[in-house]
C-alpha positions, -999 to 999 in steps of 0.1 A, spaced: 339 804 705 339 785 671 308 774 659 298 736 659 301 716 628 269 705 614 259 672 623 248 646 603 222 623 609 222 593 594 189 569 599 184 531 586 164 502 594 173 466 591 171 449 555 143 419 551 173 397 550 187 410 583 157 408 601 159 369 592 192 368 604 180 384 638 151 358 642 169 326 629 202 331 637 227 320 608 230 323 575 225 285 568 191 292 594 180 313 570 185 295 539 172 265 554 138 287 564 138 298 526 143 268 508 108 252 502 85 286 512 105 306 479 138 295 470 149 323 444 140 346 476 171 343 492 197 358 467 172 387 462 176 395 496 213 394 499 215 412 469 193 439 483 217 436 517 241 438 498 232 474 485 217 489 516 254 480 527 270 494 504 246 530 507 252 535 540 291 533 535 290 558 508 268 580 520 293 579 556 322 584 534 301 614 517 298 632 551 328 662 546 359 657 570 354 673 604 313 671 605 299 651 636 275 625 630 253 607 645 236 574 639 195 558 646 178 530 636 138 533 627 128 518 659 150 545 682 132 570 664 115 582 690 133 582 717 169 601 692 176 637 704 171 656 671 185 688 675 183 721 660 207 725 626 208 687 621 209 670 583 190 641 585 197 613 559 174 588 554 191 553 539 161 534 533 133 533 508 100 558 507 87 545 543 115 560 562 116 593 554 77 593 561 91 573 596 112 600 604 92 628 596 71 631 621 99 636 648 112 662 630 108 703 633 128 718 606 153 695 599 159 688 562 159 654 550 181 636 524 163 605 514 185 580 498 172 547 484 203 514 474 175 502 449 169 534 428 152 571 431 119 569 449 89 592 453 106 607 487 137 591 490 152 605 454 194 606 456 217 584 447 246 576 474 267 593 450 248 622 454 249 628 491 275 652 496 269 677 468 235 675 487 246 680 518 271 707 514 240 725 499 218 725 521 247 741 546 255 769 517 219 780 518 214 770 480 194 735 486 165 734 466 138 721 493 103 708 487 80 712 517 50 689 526 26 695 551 20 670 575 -9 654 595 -12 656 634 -37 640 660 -43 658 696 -59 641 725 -75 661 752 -52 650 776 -20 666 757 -5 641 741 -2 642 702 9 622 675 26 638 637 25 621 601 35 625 566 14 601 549 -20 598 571 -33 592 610 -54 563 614 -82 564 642 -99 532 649 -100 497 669 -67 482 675 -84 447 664 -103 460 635 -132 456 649 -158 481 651 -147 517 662 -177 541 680 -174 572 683 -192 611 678 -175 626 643 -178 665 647 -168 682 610 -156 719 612 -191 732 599 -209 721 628 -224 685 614 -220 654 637 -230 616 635 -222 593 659 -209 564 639 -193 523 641 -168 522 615 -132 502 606 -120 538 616 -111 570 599 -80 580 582 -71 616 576 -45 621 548 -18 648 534 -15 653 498 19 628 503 -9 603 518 -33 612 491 -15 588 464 -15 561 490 -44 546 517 -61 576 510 -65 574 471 -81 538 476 -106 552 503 -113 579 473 -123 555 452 -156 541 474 -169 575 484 -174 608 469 -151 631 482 -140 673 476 -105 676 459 -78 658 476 -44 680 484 -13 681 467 17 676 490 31 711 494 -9 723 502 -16 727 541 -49 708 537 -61 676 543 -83 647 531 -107 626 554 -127 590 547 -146 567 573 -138 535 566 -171 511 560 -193 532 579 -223 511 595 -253 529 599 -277 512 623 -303 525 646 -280 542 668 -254 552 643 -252 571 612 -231 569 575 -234 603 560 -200 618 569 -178 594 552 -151 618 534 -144 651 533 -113 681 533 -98 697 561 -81 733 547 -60 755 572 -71 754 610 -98 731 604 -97 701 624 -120 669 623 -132 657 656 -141 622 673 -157 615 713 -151 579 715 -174 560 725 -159 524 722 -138 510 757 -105 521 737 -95 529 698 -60 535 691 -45 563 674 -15 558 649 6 569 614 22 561 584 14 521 597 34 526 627 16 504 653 38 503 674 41 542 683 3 546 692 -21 564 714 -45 549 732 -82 564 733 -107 558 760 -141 560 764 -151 599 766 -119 609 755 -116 633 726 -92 635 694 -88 659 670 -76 656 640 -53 682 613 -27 702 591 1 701 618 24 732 618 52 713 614 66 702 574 88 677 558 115 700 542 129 672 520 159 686 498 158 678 460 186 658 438 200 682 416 189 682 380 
């Protein structure tokens, strides 16, 4: 039986400008909405339509004769049927290939950005099918990045590149028992805790560094983590003296909740959370899953 063409995945989400279009209807809708708020606003956003547009048609064009594809928008994410041997292309800026990553196993990910080489997404359209022929041929030059996952006592887990966010859905004040891998524990009312990758660590994470002392945050490629409590409140009943630390390896970092519900999330995804109740229990680290994200060539 002959062997299945690879498939390529392509995955976008919806410009600024098309997202007006979606809520107001027409293109006069829009420029009407636009006119007094910021009026040089709305050729910057064509423009930028414009070359998302014009992206995704090269990079489909890129995709060698006889290769299947397969197409997903950001918010079917979690619900697409990634399979084994699948190219993923990311046409989008940095966000979406953190988006996608966490529904990944070992699927290696082309991040293309219309407006220019970012930190993750790094190839130009042009470059898409040199890159993808490579990473068939075996000679792909791939850079691996751990990533972050959260586990709830009753199965259910949730992956990240960038960081997972543990806290009240409100931002109001979040209870719960923090556990660290040596043994300490505090119950505690914070904003929440975030626990970072060394992708995240340039990100949420390296502001939280900057209002607590902390060990040395990962690089990306490390399988470690970093971990801060945001505006811990210590109070009679609750402490502030584990506000940061490092998870290495196995390690994982540890919260009983306390509060009537906190909801677990990354990468700012809201709207793919968990929900934590009272006496539930998360944990928190290095997932064994990475971002294989394949490099532009020199």
């Amino acid at each position: 039986m002959r062997a299945l063409e690879p498939r390529v995945v392509v995955v976008t989400r919806p410009t600024a400008y098309r997202e007006l279009l979606d809520r107001h209807g027409t293109p006069g809708a829009v420029a009407f909405f636009l006119r007094d708020r910021d009026p040089g606003e709305l050729d910057a956003l064509r423009a930028r339509d414009a070359a998302q547009a014009a992206a995704l048609d090269a990079v489909m064009a890129a995709v060698p004769a006889g290769w299947r594809t397969g197409r997903a928008d950001r918010c079917e994410l979690a619900a697409f049927p990634f399979a084994d041997g699948d190219v993923v292309v990311s046409v989008g800026r940095d966000g979406l290939v953190a988006n996608v990553a966490k529904y990944l196993d070992a699927q290696p990910v082309i991040g293309v950005d219309p407006a220019g080489p970012g930190v993750l997404a790094r190839h130009r359209p042009d470059e898409v099918g040199a890159a993808l022929r490579a990473v068939v041929e075996g000679s792909a030059v791939i850079d691996e990045r751990a990533t972050v996952v959260a586990e709830l006592d009753d199965g259910q887990r949730l992956r990240g590149l960038n960081e997972i966010f543990v806290g009240d859905r409100g931002h109001q004040s979040a209870r719960y028992l923090l556990r660290t891998p040596d043994g300490r524990g505090e119950p505690q009312s914070s904003s929440g805790v975030v626990v970072g990758t060394g992708t995240g660590a340039t990100g949420w994470c390296a502001a939280l560094a900057r209002t607590a002392e902390h060990p040395p945050l990962p690089t990306p490629g490390e399988p470690a983590l970093c971990w801060f409590v945001r505006e811990a409140w210590p109070s009679p009943t609750t402490g502030a003296s584990l506000v940061a630390g490092r998870l290495d390896g196995a390690q994982r970092l540890e919260l009983s909740v306390t509060s009537d519900q906190l909801v677990v999330f990354s990468d700012g995804g809201e709207a793919d959370r968990l929900i934590v109740v009272r006496g539930q229990r998360v944990t928190v680290g290095v997932a064994p899953h990475r971002l294989r994200l394949v490099q532009p060539p020199p």
